[in-house]
C-alpha positions as MATLAB code, in Angstrom:
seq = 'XXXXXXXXXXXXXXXXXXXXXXXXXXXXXXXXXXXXXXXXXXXXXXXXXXXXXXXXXXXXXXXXXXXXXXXXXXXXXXXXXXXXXXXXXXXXXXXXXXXXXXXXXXXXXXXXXXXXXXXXXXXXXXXXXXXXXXXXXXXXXXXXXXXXXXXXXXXXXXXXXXXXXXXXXXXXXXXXXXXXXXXXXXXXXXXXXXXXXXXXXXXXXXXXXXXXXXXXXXXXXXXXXXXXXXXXXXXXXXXXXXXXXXXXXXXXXXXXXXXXXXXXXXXXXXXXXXXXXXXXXXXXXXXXXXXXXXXXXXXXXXXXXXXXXXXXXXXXXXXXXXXXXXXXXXXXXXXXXXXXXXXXXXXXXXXXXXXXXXXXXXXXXXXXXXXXXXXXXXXXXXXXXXXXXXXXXXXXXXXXXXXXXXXXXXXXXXXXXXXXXXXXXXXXXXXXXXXXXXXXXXXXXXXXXXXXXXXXXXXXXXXXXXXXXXXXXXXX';
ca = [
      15.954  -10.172   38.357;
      14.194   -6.899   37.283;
      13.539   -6.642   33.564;
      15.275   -3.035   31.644;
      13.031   -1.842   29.389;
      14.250    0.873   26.419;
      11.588    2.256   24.250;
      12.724    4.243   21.267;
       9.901    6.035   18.607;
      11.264    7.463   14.814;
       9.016   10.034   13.286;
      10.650   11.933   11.263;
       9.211   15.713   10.622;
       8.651   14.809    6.701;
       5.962   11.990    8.026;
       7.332    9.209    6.096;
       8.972    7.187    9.528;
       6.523    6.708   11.906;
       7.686    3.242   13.864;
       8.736    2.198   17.767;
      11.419   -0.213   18.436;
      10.962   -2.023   22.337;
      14.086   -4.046   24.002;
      13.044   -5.600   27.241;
      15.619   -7.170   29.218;
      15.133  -10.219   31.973;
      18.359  -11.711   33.102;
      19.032  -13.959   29.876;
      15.816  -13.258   27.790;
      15.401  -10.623   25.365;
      12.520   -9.374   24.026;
      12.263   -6.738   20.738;
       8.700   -5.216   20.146;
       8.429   -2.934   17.152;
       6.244   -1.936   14.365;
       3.986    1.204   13.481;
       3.183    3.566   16.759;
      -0.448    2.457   17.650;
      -0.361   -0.603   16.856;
       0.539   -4.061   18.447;
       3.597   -4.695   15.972;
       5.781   -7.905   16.388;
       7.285   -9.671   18.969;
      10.599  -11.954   19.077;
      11.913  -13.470   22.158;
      15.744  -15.073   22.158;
      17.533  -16.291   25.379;
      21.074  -16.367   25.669;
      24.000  -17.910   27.447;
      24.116  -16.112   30.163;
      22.667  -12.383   31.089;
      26.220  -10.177   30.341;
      25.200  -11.377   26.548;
      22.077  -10.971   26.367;
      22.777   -7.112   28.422;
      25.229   -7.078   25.008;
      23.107   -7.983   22.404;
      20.265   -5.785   23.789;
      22.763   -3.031   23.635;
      24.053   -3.715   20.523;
      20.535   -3.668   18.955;
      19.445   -0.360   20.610;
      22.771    1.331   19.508;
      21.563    0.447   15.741;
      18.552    1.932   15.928;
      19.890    5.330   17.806;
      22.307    5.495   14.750;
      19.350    5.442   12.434;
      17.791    7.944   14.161;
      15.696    6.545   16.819;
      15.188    8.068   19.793;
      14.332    7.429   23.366;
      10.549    8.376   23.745;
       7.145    8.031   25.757;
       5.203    5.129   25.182;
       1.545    6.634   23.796;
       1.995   10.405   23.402;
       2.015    9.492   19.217;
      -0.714    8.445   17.903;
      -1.937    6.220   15.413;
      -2.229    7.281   11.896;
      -5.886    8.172   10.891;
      -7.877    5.867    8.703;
     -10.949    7.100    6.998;
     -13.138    4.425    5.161;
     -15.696    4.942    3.020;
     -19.545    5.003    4.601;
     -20.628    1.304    4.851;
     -24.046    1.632    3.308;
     -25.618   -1.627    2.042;
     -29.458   -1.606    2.010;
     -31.257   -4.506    0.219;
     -31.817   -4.875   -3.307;
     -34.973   -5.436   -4.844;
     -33.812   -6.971   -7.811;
     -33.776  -10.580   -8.738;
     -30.565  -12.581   -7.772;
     -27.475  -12.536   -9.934;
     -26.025  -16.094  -11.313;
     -23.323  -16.596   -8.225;
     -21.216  -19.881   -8.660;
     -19.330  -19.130   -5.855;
     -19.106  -17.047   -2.679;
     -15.727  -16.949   -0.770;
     -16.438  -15.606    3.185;
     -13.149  -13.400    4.298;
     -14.496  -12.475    7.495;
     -14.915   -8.642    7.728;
     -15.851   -5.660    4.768;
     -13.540   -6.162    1.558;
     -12.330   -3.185   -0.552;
      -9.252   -5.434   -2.282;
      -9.609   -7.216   -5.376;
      -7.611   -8.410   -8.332;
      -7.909  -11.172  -10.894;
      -5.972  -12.695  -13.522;
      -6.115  -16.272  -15.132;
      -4.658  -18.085  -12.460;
      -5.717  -16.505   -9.170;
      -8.589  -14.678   -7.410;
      -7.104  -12.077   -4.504;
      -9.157  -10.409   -1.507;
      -8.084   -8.764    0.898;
     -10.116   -6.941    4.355;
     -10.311   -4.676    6.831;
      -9.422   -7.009    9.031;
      -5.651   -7.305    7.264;
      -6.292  -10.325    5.926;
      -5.752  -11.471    1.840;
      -6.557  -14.733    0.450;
      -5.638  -15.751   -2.827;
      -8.031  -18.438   -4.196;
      -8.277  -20.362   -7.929;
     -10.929  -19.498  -10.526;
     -12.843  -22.242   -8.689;
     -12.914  -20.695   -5.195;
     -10.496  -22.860   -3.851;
      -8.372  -21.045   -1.115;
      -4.490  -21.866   -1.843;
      -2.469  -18.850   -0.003;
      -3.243  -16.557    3.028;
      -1.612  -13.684    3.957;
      -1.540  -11.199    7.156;
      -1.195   -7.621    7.089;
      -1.026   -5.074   10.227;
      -3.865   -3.575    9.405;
      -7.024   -3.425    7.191;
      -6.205   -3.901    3.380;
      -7.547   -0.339    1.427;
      -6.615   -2.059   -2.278;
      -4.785   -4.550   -4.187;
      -3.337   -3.558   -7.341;
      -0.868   -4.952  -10.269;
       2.228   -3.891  -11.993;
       3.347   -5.655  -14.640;
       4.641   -9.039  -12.672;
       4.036   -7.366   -9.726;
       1.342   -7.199   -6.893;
       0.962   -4.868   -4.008;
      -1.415   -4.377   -1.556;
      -2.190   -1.089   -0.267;
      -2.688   -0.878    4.001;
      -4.444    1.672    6.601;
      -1.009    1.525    8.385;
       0.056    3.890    5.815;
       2.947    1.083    3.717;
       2.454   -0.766    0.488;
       3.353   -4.656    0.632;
       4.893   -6.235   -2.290;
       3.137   -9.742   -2.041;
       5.589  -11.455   -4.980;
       7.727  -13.115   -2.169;
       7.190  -15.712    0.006;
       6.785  -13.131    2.844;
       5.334   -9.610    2.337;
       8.106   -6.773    2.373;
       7.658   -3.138    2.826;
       7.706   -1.449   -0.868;
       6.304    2.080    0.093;
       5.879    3.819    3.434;
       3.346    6.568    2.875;
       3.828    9.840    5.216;
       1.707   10.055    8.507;
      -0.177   13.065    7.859;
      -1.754   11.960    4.311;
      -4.755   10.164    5.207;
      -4.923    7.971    2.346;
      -8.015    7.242    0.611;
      -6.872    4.494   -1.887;
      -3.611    3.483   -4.423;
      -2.568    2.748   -7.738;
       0.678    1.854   -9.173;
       2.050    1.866  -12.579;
       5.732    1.403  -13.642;
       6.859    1.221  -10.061;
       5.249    4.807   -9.572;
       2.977    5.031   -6.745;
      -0.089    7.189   -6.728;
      -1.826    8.262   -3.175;
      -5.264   10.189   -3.028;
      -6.298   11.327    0.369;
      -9.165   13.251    2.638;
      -8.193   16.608    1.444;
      -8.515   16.140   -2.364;
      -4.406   15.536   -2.760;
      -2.853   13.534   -5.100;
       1.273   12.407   -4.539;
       3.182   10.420   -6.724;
       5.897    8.210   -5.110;
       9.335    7.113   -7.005;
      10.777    3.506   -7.311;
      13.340    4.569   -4.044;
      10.094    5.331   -1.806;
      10.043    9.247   -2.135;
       7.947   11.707   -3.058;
       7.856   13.321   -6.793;
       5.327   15.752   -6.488;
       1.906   16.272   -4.565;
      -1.010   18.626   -6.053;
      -4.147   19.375   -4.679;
      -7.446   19.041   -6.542;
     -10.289   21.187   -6.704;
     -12.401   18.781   -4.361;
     -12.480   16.387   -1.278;
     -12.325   13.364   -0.825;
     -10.273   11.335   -3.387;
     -11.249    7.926   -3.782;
     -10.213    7.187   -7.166;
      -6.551    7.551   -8.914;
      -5.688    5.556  -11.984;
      -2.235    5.560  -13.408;
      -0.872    4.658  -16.679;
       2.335    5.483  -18.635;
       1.092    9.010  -19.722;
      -0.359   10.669  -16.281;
      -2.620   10.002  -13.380;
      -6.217   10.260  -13.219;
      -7.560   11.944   -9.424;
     -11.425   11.476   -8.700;
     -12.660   13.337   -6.247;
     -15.645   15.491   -4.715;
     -15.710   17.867   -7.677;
     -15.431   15.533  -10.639;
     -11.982   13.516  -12.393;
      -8.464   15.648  -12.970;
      -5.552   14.500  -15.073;
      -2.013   15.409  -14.101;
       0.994   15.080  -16.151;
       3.414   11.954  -14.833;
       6.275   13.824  -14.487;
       5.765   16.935  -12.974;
       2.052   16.989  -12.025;
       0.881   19.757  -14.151;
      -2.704   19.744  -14.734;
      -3.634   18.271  -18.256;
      -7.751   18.501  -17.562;
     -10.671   18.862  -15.220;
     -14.123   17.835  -15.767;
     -16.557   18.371  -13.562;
     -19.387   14.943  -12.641;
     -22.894   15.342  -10.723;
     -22.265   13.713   -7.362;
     -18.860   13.031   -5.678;
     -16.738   10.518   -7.057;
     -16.553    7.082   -5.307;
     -14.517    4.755   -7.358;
     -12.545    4.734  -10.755;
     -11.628    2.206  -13.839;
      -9.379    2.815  -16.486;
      -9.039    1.221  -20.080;
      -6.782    1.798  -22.626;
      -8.513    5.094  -23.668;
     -10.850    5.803  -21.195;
     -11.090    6.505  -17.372;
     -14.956    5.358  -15.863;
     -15.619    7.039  -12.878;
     -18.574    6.303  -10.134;
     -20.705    8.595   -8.036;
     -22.891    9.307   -5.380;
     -25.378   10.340   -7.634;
     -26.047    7.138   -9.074;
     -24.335    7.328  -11.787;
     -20.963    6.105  -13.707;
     -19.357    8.391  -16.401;
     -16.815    8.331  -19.158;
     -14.299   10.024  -20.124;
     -11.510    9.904  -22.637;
      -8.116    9.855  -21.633;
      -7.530   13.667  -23.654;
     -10.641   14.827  -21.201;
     -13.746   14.584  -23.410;
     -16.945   13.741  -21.816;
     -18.458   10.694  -23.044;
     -21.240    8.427  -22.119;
     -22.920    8.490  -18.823;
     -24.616    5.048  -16.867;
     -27.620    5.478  -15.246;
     -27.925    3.589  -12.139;
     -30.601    3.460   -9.435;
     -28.374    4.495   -5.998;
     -25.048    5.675   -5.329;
     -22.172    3.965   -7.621;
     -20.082    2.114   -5.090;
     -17.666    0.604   -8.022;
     -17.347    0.026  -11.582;
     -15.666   -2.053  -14.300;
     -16.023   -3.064  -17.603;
     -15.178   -5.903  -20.023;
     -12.095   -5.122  -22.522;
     -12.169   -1.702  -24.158;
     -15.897   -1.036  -22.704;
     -17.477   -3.266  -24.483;
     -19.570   -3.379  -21.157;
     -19.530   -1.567  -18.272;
     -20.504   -3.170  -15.009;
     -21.335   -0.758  -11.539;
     -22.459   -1.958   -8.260;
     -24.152    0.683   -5.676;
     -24.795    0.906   -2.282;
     -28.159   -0.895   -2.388;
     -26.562   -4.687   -2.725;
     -27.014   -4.314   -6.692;
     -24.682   -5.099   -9.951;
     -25.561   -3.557  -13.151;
     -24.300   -4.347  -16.905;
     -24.710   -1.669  -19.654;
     -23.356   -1.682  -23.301;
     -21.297    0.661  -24.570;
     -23.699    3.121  -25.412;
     -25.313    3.428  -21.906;
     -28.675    0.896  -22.407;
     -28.972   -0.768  -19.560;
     -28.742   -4.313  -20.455;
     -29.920   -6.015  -16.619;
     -30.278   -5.433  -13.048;
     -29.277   -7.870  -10.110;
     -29.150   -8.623   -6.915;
     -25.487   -9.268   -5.143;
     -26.593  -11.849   -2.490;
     -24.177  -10.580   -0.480;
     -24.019   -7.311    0.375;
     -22.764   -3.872   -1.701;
     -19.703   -4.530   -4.191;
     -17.156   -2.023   -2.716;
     -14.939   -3.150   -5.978;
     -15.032   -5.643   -8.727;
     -13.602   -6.858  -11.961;
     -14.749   -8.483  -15.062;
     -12.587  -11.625  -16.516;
     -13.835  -13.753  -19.587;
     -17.600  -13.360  -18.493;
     -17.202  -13.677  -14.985;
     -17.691  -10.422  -13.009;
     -16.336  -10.632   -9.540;
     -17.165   -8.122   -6.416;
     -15.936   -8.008   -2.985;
     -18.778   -6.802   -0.689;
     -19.592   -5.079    2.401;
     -20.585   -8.371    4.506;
     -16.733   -9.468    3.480;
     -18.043  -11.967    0.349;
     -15.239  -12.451   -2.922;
     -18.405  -13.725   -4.883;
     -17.746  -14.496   -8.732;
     -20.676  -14.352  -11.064;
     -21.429  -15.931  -14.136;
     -22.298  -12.705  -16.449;
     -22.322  -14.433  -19.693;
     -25.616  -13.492  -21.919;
     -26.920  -16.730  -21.313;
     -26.367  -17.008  -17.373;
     -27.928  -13.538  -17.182;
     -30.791  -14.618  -19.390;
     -31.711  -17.719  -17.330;
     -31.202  -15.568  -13.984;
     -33.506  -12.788  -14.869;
     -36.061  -16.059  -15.726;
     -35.542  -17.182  -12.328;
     -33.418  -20.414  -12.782;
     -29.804  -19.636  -10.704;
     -26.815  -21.948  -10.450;
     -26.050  -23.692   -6.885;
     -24.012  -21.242   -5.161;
     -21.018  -23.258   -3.562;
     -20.462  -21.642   -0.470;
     -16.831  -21.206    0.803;
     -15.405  -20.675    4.368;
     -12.345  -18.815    5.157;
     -10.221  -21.868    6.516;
      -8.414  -21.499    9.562;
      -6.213  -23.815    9.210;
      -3.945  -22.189    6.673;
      -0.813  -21.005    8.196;
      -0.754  -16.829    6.810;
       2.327  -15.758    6.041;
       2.704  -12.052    7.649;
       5.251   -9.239    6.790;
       8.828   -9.256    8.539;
      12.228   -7.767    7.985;
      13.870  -10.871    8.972;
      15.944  -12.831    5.715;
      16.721  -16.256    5.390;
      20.682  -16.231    4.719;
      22.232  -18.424    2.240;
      25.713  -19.071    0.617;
      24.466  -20.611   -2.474;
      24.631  -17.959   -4.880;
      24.186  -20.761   -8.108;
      20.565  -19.213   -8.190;
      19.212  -15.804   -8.838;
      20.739  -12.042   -8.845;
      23.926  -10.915   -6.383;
      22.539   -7.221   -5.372;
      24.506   -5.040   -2.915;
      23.512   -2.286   -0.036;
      25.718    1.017   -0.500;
      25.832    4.718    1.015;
      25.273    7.207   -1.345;
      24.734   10.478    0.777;
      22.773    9.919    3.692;
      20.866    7.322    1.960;
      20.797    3.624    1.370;
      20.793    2.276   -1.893;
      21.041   -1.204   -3.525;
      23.038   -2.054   -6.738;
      23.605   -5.328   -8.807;
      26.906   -6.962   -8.328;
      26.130   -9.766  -10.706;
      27.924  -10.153  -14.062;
      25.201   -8.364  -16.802;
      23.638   -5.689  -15.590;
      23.992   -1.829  -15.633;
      25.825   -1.345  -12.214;
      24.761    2.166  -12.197;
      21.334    1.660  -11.819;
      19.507    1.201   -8.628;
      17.227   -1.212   -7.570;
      13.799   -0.641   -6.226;
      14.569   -3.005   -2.649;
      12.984   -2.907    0.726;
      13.831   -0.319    2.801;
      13.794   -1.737    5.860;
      15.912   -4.869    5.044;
      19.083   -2.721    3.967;
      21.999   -2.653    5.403;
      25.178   -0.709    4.607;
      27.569   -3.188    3.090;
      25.318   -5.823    3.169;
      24.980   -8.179   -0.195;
      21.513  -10.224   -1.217;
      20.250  -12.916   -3.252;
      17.260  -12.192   -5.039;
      15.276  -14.266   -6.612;
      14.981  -12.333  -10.019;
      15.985   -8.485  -10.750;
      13.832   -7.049  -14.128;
      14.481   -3.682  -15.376;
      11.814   -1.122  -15.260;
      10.077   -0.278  -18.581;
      10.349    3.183  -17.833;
      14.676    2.304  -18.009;
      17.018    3.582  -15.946;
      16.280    1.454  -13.016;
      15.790   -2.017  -11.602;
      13.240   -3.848   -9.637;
      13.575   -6.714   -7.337;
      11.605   -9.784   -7.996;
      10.073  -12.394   -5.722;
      12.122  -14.108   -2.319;
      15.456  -11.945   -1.074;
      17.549  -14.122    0.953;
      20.779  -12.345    2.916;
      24.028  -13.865    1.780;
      26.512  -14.999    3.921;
      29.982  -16.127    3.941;
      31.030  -19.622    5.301;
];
């Protein structure tokens, strides 16, 4: 029998929708290919009883998506999003080696990082993130469409940002789609604060992005290139080709410019500063009201910085394979080589300083005065070297739910109209039933009812957000 093939495309004129949705028929198999245009996306098979119902399931799926607004399209006329990365550059450093105690091998160039107590994330251009202890061992593995830009924390929650233009929530079992950023913004990298998104891109633009996935404002700075944004409760903080601009949270007016010798290339944030990194070799401070403090003096182009709590030290790797450590003043305390390639990012956690590098390394370094002092006298710890395992099943995004009837566990939230938009309330005795919930997008459904695993409010008030596994509840 001859297979029926349908192949509908949504991209919306706003740029936020950019997806394909295939149903291939073959007498009682049916086969549903979707995902961003340009890529691969995912593929699940199901055969049926007989043909007539599989003909009727098909049907029924492609009428769903024509009622979302789907439409019937050419296969390749869109293209792809574009993806700009910043220059791989990693030339090799003259210094002596740094104190590594470990060195995790992802596989391909790594720009995501983050650390806490308990676990040590990295994620690579290749889409994949590993989550490892404070010993190196691996214990999770995750798989995104497409490379991983950043990985950054709110609160309880951790999101990793992705050159197919969405931001994962990883707090679940299986990643789900928090933020879908528009087609045309070629986004340079992410940061996230209160459930408030903030995008920098190739032209210098900075957008803010609401708990309900749309856009608050976008402004455009005075430069190119915007690799840094840092957000906290009082505005966001936009590095770019012509120096570091504040903007005001809520509406995006412009609070202060200063202007920094070289473009910048990275971006930290403490309580009352903002450290930015530049091409001209060096890292420089600024308060949070704008005033131009101490500037690091490095030997190359500033790749990335961070420092210890409240910049006690401040810590920048450049683009020749070398980590530096200054105090607060700007003295350059020592000099190292990375062992493993350029630190595109790193952070600093109770004297370990940890990069992820341009050969694809998470490497964690033992920066405590007396590790640093025996390094720079030549004696080095054994590195333990550490192998991506294969072995690992990787969990990988999907808007498919588990159902369940049990509802003894976790928070009843339900899927409404309101306009022509979807929106999720909680049902569940306790709660403000006026407020919305920051959920998926593309898991509602009108009428629909879920089981989440824990719903927090926002500390901003006014809202909720959705915490860890959503199952789809069911009656029996």
């Amino acid at each position: 029998m001859a297979e029926e093939k349908t192949y509908l495309e949504l991209s919306e004129s706003d740029g936020v929708s950019h997806k394909f949705y295939e149903v291939i028929i073959k007498d009682t198999e049916v086969s549903i290919r979707y995902g961003r245009i340009g890529d691969k996306g995912q593929t699940q098979v199901k055969t049926y009883p007989t043909a007539e119902k599989a003909k009727a399931e098909a049907t029924k799926k492609i009428n769903e998506k024509l009622k979302k607004g789907y439409e019937q399209a050419v296969m390749g006329v869109r293209q792809k999003r574009a993806v700009t990365r910043r220059e791989i550059k990693s030339d090799r450093s003259t210094a002596s080696p740094s104190p590594v105690l470990w060195k995790f091998a992802s596989g391909s160039a790594a720009f995501g990082i983050f650390i806490d107590k308990n676990r040590c994330w990295v994620g690579n251009q290749a889409g994949q993130i590993f989550a490892l202890n404070n010993t190196g061992q691996v214990i999770n593995q995750l798989r995104l469409p497409d490379g991983v830009k950043c990985i950054v924390a709110d609160e309880g929650w951790l999101y990793a940002g992705c050159d197919d233009g969405k931001v994962y929530d990883l707090t679940g079992k299986i990643p789900r789609i928090a933020y879908e950023i528009a087609d045309n913004v070629d986004i340079f990298w992410l940061d996230i604060k209160d459930a408030i998104l903030g995008v920098s891109d190739l032209e210098g633009n900075i957008t803010t992005i609401n708990h309900e996935d749309e856009s608050q404002w976008t402004k455009k700075s005075s430069g190119k290139y915007g690799w840094m944004v840092r957000c906290d409760e009082i505005g966001v903080y936009h590095g770019h080709s012509e120096g570091v601009t504040m903007y005001d949270w809520e509406d995006g007016k412009k609070i202060w410019h200063q202007k920094t010798r070289g473009e910048v290339l990275f971006g930290w944030q403490e309580e009352a500063m903002v450290y930015a990194s530049t091409s001209q070799n060096l890292v420089c401070a600024f308060t949070k009201k704008g005033e131009a403090k101490t500037i690091y003096h490095c030997d190359a182009a500033v790749y990335s910085c961070a420092t210890a709590e409240d910049g006690k030290y401040v810590f920048a790797g450049d683009n020749c394979s070398s980590i530096y450590c200054f105090n607060e003043k700007g003295d350059r305390l020592w000099k190292l080589a990375t062992g493993c390639g350029s630190a595109f990012s790193m952070q600093f956690l109770d004297d370990r300083l940890y990069i992820v590098t341009t050969d694809g390394s998470l490497a964690c370094i033992d920066a405590s005065e007396s590790a640093i002092n025996a390094a720079q006298a030549g004696t080095l710890p054994q590195t333990v070297n550490i192998k991506a395992p294969a072995a690992i099943p990787a969990a990988i995004p999907s808007n498919t739910l588990e159902t369940t009837s049990n509802t003894t566990q976790g928070v009843i939230v339900e899927c409404f109209k309101e306009g022509s938009n979807l929106r999720i309330r909680v049902v569940s005795p306790g709660y403000n039933s006026n407020w919305k919930v920051q959920f998926p997008k593309d898991i509602r459904q009108e009428g629909a009812r879920y089981l989440v695993e824990e719903v927090r409010e926002s500390s901003r008030g006014g809202f909720y957000r959705a915490f860890g596994d959503i199952k789809k509840l069911v009656t029996r």
